[in-house]
C-alpha angles and dihedrals in degrees: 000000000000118000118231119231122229122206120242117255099233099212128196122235090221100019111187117279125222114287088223083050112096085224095070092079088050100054086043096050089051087041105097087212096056108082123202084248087058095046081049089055109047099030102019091235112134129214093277093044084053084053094046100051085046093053083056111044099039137069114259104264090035085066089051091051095054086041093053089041091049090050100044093042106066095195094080079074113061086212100049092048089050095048097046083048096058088045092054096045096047082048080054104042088045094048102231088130 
């Protein structure tokens, strides 16, 4: 008799929460490809309420970490992605790359 072969589950290291969780905010607002405007959108909390809720729920200088990471990555805020993008692709269309 032949055995049958499964397929592997492939499993996330951090899969999606619920959006009714209240870890979902959580898990957005450390996703690089969730910006603040996003996590306004689907749950009404704004950027300070996001800081807020992360103050809370982390350690201390896990909190630090996701701040210094916020602030260094400019995709958390929609302008600021849009902007760095133009920038990229008229360094690209001008050739200075």
């Amino acid at each position: 008799m032949k055995k049958k072969g499964h397929r592997p589950i492939t499993r996330v290291k951090n899969p999606e929460p619920n959006i009714e969780d209240p870890d979902w905010v959580i898990w957005a607002a450390w996703a690089d490809r969730i910006t603040f405007e996003e996590i306004e959108k689907k749950t009404g909390y704004r950027e300070n309420d996001v800081i807020k809720i992360m103050r809370r729920s982390l350690k201390p200088s896990s909190f630090r970490l996701w701040r210094k990471r916020v602030n260094q990555k400019s995709i958390k805020h929609r302008k600021k992605f849009e902007y760095s993008r133009k920038q990229i692709t008229s360094k690209l269309k001008k050739g200075d790359y």
